[in-house]
Structures are given as C-alpha cells and as structure tokens.
N, C-alpha and C positions, 0 to 999 in steps of 0.2 A: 444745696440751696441755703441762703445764710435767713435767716428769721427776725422776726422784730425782737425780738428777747434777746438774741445774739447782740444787734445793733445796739439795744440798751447797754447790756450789759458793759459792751465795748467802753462806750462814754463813759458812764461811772469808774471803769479803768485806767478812761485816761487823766482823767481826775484824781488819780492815785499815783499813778503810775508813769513815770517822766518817759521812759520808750516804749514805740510804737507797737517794737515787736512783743514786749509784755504784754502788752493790754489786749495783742491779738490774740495772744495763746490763751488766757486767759477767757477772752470770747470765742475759743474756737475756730479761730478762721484764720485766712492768709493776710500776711503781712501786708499786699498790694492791695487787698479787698478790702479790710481797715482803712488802711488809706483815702479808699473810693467813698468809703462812708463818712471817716471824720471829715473830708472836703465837703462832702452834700449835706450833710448836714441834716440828711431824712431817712425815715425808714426804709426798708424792701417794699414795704408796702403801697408806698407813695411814691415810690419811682415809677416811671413811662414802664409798660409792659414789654419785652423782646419781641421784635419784630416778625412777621410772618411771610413778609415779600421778598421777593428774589432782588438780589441788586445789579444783576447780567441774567440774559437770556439762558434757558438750558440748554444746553448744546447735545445733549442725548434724549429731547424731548420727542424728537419723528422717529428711534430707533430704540426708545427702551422696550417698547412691546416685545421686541423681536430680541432682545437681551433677557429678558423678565424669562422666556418663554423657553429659552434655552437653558437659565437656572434654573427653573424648575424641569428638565428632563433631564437635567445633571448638577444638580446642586453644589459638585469638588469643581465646576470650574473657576478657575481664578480670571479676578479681573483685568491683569495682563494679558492674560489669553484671550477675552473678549474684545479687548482694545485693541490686541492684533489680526484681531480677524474683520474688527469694523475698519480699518485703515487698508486691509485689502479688496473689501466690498467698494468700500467708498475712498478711492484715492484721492489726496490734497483735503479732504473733508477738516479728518481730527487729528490734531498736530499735539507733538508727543508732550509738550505741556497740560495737556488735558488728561494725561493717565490719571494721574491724583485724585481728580475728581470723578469717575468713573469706578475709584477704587472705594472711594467715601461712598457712594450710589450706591456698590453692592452690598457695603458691609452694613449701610443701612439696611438694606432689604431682606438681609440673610439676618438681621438680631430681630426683626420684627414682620415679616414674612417669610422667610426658610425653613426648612426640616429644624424638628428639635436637635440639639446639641446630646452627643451622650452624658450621660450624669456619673458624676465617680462619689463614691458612698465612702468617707472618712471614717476607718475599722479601729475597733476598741480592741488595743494589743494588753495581753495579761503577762503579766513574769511569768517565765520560765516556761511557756507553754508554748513557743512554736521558734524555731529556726528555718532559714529559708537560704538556697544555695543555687549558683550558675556558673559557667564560664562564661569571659569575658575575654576580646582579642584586646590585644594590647601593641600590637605589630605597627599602629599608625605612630605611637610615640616615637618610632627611631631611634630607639635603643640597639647600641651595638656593643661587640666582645671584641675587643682592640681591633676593631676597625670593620670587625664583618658583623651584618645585617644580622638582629635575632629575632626572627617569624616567631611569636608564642604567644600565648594566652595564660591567663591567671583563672585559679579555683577559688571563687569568691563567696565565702560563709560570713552570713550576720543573724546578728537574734533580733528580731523586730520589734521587741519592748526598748533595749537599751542602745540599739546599733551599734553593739559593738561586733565587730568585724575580726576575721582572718584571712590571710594571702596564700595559696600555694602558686608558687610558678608551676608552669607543663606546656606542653606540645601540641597534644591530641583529646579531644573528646572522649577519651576510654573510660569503658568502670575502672582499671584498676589509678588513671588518673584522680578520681573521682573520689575512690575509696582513699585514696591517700591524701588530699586536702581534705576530705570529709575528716578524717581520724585525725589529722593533724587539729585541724579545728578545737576539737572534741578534746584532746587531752592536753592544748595549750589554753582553754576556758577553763578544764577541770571541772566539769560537770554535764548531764544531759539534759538538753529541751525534750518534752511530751511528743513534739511533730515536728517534722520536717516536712518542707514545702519545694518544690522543685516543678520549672515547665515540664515538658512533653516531650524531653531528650530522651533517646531510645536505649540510653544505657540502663534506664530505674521504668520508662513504661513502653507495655508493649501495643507499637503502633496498629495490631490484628485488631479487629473488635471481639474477634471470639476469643481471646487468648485471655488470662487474668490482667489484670489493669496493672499491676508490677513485674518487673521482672523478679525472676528466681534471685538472680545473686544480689539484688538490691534489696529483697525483701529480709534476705540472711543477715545483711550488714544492718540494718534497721533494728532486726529482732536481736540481734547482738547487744546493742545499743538500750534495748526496752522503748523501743521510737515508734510511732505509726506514722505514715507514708500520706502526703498532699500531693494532688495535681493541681495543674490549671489543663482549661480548655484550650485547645489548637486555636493558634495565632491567636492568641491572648495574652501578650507578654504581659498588661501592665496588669493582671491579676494577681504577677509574682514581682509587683511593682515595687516589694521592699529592697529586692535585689537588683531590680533595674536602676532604682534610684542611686544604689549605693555604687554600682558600677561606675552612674556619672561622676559624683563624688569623689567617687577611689581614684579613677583615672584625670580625673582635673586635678588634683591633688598632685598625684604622677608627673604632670607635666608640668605643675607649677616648682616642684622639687627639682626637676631637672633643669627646669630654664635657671633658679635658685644658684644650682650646682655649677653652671654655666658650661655643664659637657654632658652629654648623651652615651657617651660611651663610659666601662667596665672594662676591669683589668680579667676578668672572669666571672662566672654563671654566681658560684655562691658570693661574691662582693654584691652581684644583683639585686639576689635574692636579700640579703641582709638591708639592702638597700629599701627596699621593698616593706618588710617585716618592722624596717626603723619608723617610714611613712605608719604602718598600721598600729604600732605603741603609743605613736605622737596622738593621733584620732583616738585611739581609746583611750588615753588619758582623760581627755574632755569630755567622757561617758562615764567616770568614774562611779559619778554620784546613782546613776540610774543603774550602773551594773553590782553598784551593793544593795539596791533594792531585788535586784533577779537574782543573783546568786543562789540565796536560802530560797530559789522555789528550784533552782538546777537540781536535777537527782544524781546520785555518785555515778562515776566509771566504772563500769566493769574491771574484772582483775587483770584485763590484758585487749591487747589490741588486738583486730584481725588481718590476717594477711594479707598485705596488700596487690600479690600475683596471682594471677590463674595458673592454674597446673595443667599442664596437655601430656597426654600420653602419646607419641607421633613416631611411627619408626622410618628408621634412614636410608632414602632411596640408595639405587644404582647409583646415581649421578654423584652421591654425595654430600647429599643435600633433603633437608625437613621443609613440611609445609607447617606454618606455623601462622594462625588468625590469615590466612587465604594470602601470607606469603612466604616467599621463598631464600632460604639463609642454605649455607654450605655450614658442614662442621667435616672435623678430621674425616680422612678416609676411612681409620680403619672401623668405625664406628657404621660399616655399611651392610643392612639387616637386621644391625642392633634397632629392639624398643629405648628409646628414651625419654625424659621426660623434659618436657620444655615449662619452664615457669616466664610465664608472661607480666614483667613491670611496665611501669609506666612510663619507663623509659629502656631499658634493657631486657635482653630473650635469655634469659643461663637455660644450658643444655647441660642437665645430669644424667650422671649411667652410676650406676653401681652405688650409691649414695655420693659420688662425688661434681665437681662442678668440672666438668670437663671444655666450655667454651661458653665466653660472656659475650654477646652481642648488640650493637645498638638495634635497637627497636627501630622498624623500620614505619613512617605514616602512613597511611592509607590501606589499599588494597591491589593484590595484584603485583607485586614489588617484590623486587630480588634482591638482595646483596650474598656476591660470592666471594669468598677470601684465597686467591690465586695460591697460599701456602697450603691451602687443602687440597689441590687438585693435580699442581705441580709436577710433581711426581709421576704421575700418569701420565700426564701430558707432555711430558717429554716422551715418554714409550708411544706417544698417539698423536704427534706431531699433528697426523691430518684432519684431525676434530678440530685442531685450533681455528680453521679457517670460517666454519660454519658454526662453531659454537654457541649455543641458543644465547650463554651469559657474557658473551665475548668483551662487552664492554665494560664490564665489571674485574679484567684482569691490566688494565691500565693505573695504576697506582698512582702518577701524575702525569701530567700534561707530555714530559721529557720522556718517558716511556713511548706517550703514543706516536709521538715525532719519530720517536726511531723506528717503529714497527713499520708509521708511512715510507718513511725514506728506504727501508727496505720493498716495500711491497712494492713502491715504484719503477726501482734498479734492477733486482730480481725477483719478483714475484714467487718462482718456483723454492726459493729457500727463505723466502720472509718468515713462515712459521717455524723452521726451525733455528733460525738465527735469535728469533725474539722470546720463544720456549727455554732457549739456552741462557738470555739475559736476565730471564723473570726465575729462572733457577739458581741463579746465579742472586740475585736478591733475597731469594727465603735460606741461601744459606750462608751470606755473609753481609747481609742488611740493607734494607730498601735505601735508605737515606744515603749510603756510602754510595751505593749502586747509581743514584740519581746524583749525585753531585758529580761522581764520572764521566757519567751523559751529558752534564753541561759543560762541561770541561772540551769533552771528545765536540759536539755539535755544533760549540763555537771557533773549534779550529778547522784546520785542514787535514789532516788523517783522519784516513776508514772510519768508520762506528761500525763496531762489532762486540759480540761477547769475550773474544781473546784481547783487542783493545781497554775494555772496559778491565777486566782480569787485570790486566800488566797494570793499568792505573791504580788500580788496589793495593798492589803490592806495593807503591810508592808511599812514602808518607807525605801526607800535605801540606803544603810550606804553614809555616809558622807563621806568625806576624814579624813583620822585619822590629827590633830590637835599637834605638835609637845609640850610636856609641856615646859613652860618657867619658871627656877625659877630666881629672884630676891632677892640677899643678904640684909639682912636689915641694911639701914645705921644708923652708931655711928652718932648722934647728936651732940656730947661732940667737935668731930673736928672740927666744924665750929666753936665754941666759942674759939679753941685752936687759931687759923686763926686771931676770933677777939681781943683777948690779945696782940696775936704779933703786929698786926697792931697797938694798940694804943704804945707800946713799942718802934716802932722803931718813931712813929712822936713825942714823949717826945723827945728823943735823936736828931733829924734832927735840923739844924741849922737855927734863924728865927721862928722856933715854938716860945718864949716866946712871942718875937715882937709881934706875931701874936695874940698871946692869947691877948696880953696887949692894942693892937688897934680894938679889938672886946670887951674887957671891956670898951674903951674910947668910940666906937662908940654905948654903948649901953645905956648910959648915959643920954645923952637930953632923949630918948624916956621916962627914968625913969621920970626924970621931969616933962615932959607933963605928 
C-alpha cells in the first residue's frame, strides 16, 4: 500500500527528475501508480476509500454453505472439483465462465479460514559438515544410444553449504550402485564431509524397526570414510530437500543441454556419461567461490578406496547354473559342484574359481530373472535333445529374432524333429559364430530352399559376396604430345631475346674447364 511520504517523496522527484520511471524508483512504487498520483494530484490519504459493494449478484451465495462444509471435511478439495460437482446437482445453473470465480471464493477462504499451511524452517548449513545423496530417474529425458531407448537413473551427491554437485550414471538402486557414485563423489571433491544424509532407501536403513537404524554394509562404507550416517522420516522427501532440489536443477539443466544440442541421442554410454560430468563442471564452476570456503573444513581421504562389489560364496548347480542376489545366470559346464565366488558390481556378476575370472556377466535388474548363455549348456543338449522342449530357460537360448523363426517353422512342419534340428543349428553357432550362423538364416528364410542345419553349414562354407567393385577404365595416353610440348619449348627460347648472349657466356664460361 503506497503512503503519504511515498507520494511526497514522489513529487519532490519529479521536480528533479525529468522520467517518470526515476522518480518512481526512487519513491518506491510502480511506474502506472506514479502516474495515478502525479494526475491526482493528492495524497492516499485523501483519496475515496475502496469500495466494499459487490458490483453483480453472487452467484454462489444459496450454495456456499454446502461448499464451506465440504472444505472443511476435506480441506485438498480443489475448486474445479467443486464446480464440477455443483453443475451436476444443479444443471444449466453455473456455466463454465464462472469457474474463476469460484476458484478466487476458495482460495480466499482457505488463506483466511482453512487448516494452517505447513511451515518449512530455512536451516543454517556450516562448511564441511554435512553431504547429502539420492537417486534420481532420468528415463523421461529420452535419451537414447544410436537409436535405442536408455531406462537409467543418476547417483546424485551435493554438499549443502556450497552445492556443489557429482553425477554417476546407473541402472538400479543397489548398494554397490551407491557405493560407487558415493566414492566417486568423494575422491573427485578430494575430501570428507562430517555427515552424510540420505532418505529411507533400504540399501543404507533397515526398514525392521527392531533391526539397527543402518545397515551393516552402509555403516562399513561411512566408517571407511570417518562419516556419521542421517535419515529422514518415511515419506518425507523434502526433509532431504537439498537433494530433491538439486535433482530439479540437475535435470532441467539436462534437458536444457539437450534441446541446446539439438539431438537426444549418443554415439555411446561413456559419450553420455562425459556428457553428463561436462553439465556438472559447467554448475560447479559458478560455486567456485563458496567451495573455497568449504574445502579447508573437508577432512582428507582415506589411503584407498572401498570395493565397490559384494562377494558371494554360491556353488554351481546340476543345471549349470548360480543363484546370485535371488537370480539365475548359467556359467561353463564344467564348473558343476564347484564353490565359487561371485563378486556382484553395479553393473556386472564375474564368476571366479581358483583366483581367476573365469565368466563376466551383465547384471541382471530386479528379482527373480534368469539369463542362460546356450554356449554353456549346448553341448549336453545336443546328447538331451528331449530337455529342449520343456526347458524351464527355453527362451533364453534364442539369440535373435531369426533363430526363433526357424525353430517355429520347424515345430510347425515337423514337430517330432524341431529340437533336434534347432539343437544342431544353436551347435552349430557356439562353434563357428552366432552372427555368421544368423546371417545364413536370413539368407536361407528369404528364399526358397529347406532351412536346415546342413543348409546353414553349406552357406558357411561359401564366402560372401563382396561389394560389387565399380570398373574403371583409363584412355591410353598419345606419348607423341609431350615431345609436341617439347619442340615448342625449345622454339620459343631460340626466338626470346638474350638467348644468344646466353648461349655465348655458357661457351665462354666453359672454356678454362676445357683447359684444365
């Protein structure tokens, strides 16, 4: 509300001050509302009071009772939803121009009759004393790896004195995801915060209430660290509101980069990634000043990092196959009744025996999930033909699309020899290459002869055409023209003037040499 000292003020302004817009900056107020005064010519004071009459009828005046009554037995109703539900009580009544004002009704009533609003208490952050960490999906950006779709999530580390920020890419909510943004964080800062703060993700707290409030391999990685351990309260994200904020930030950023870029897609993961890392240098650039104030309270690194996989001890069924975090992977046959040991990353399973890495695997997501590798199993399964039919993993020995096409077109034609024809083909792949084997099949499926393993064989033996070679010919050149070339040349230095001189000081100077 503008004052009489404002209004002075003003005027004395303009009496100084030739525009309008000075003089209002100067009194504090808006350019149009200056305006309203230097025309009137009077104070706030002495202007006509605002009015307190309605200038049209209320048109919610015989049904706010029954609106009133409803906010208050549910306070989250919106007034759209109220406006839609009096239009079906009362048809032709309130026509949809009248939302607006309905919506102004409530929100008076809720700033000055409703529940109180909750209160958020603005926290005094100290250097070096506290870091805070989340995942964050990232899947809605639409980012793809030359053309196909990439589902992932980012490991998002900030210190909430200076905001400055680190990136991991990942897949899954794992500790050993976790562990490895968390570390990376840590020795790309080059120093440690006091605390670390984190939701109620079940990798770091344990959701029992009897159980300790951490878990075991969270509280190793902490004490590793010289760190003590924060929660928030369940369904309380904005308690760990420094990391929720920076997620909006990080990912608007994200997507302001890419529109920037004018493409979504990566030629590959670590182009991404760097991609990524480059976003997060550009942001902590502009924290410079605040993170040379936190640095000198960070305390040193430890002399090494911690591992970032779990170790399982898991021996190898019949089948041929470990359980591994509640699934199921195949490794070599012969490795069946051996202990070994499975080390669990954040993205890959390695299967060691004897201190060595005997089979690297993609980590599978979830729970419950299989992946079997038909070059494990093969072998037998040519000797066991009739497993193939009911095989618990059966669809895991389809290696693409063109494989299962032929196994159908067999199981259709002949049924009784579909698995040993298709046993023979998938043999016939682990010993002289899937990719050959499948480019056969496309070859074979879109002609007209058999598909079969002896088919596919005989196409092997062929080599594949080449790219056709465009012919080039080359006119053969007249010899005679260059000597035409050399005649004229000697023709026109007879005629240039100074040729004789020239000749005649090349006979002098060649004189003495005859002598000697």
């Amino acid at each position: 509300m503008v004052t009489d000292e404002q209004v002075n003020c003003l005027h004395k302004a303009l009496k100084q001050e030739a525009s309008l817009s000075v003089a209002a900056a100067k009194a504090g107020m808006d350019r149009k509302t200056a305006r309203k005064y230097r025309r009137s010519g009077k104070l706030p004071s002495h202007l006509p009071g605002e009015h307190t009459w309605r200038t049209r009828p209320d048109a919610f005046a015989e049904v706010w009772h029954e609106l009133q009554a409803q906010l208050e037995r549910a306070p989250g109703l919106e007034a759209k939803t109220l406006f839609a539900e009096l239009q079906r009580l009362y048809p032709g009544r309130f026509p949809d121009g009248q939302l607006r004002t309905l919506q102004r009704r409530v929100k008076h009533w809720r700033a000055t009759q409703g529940p109180p609003r909750e209160v958020f208490f603005a926290q005094l952050h100290t250097p070096g004393r506290l870091c805070a960490s989340d995942f964050t999906h990232l899947g809605s950006l639409g980012v793809t790896i030359q053309g196909v779709p990439l589902d992932h999530l980012a490991y998002h580390f900030v210190l909430t004195y200076s905001n400055w920020e680190s990136v991991t890419l990942c897949f899954s909510e794992s500790f050993e995801s976790f562990s490895e943004g968390f570390q990376n964080a840590l020795w790309e800062l080059g120093g440690v915060a006091l605390e670390h703060r984190s939701d109620r993700m079940s990798l770091a707290v344990h959701q029992s209430a009897d159980a300790e409030l951490f878990t075991q391999r969270y509280r190793a990685l902490l004490a590793h660290y010289g760190m003590t351990g924060q929660t928030i309260q369940a369904r309380q994200a904005h308690e760990n509101g420094d990391a929720e904020q920076s997620h909006h930030r990080f990912k608007r950023a994200v997507e302001q980069a890419l529109l920037l870029r004018g493409s979504q897609d990566f030629e590959s993961r670590p182009a991404y990634q760097r991609f990524l890392h480059q976003l997060c240098q550009q942001g902590n650039a502009n924290r410079a000043l605040r993170l040379a104030e936190e640095r000198p309270c960070l305390r040193p690194l430890p002399a090494r990092r911690l591992e970032t996989f779990k170790r399982l001890r898991v021996k190898v069924a019949a089948g041929s196959t470990v359980r591994v975090e509640r699934n199921t992977y195949s490794v070599p046959a012969r490795l069946i009744g051996e202990w070994v040991e499975a080390r669990v990353g954040s993205e890959a399973v390695e299967v060691w025996y004897a201190q060595r890495v005997v089979e690297r695997l993609p980590r599978l997501r979830g729970r419950h999930k299989h992946r079997i590798d038909y070059r494990h199993v093969i072998d037998w399964l040519v000797r066991k033909p009739g497993a193939f039919a009911q095989y618990k993993y059966q669809a895991d020995l389809f290696p693409t699309s063109r494989f299962r096409l032929a196994y159908d077109g067999w199981l259709a034609q002949q049924p009784e020899r579909a698995s040993r024809e298709y046993l023979a083909l998938l043999h016939l792949a682990a010993r002289q290459g899937e990719a050959e084997v499948d480019r056969a099949l496309a070859e074979l499926l879109t002609g007209e002869g058999p598909v079969n393993a002896d088919a596919v064989q005989a196409r092997l033996g062929q080599e594949a055409p080449g790219p056709r070679v465009p012919a080039v010919q080359v006119a053969a050149v007249e010899l005679t023209a260059y000597d035409e070339l050399l005649e004229h040349k000697e023709v026109v230095d007879e005629r240039s003037p100074g040729s004789e001189a020239a000749s005649a000081g090349a006979v002098e100077g060649a004189a003495p040499a005859d002598d000697a």
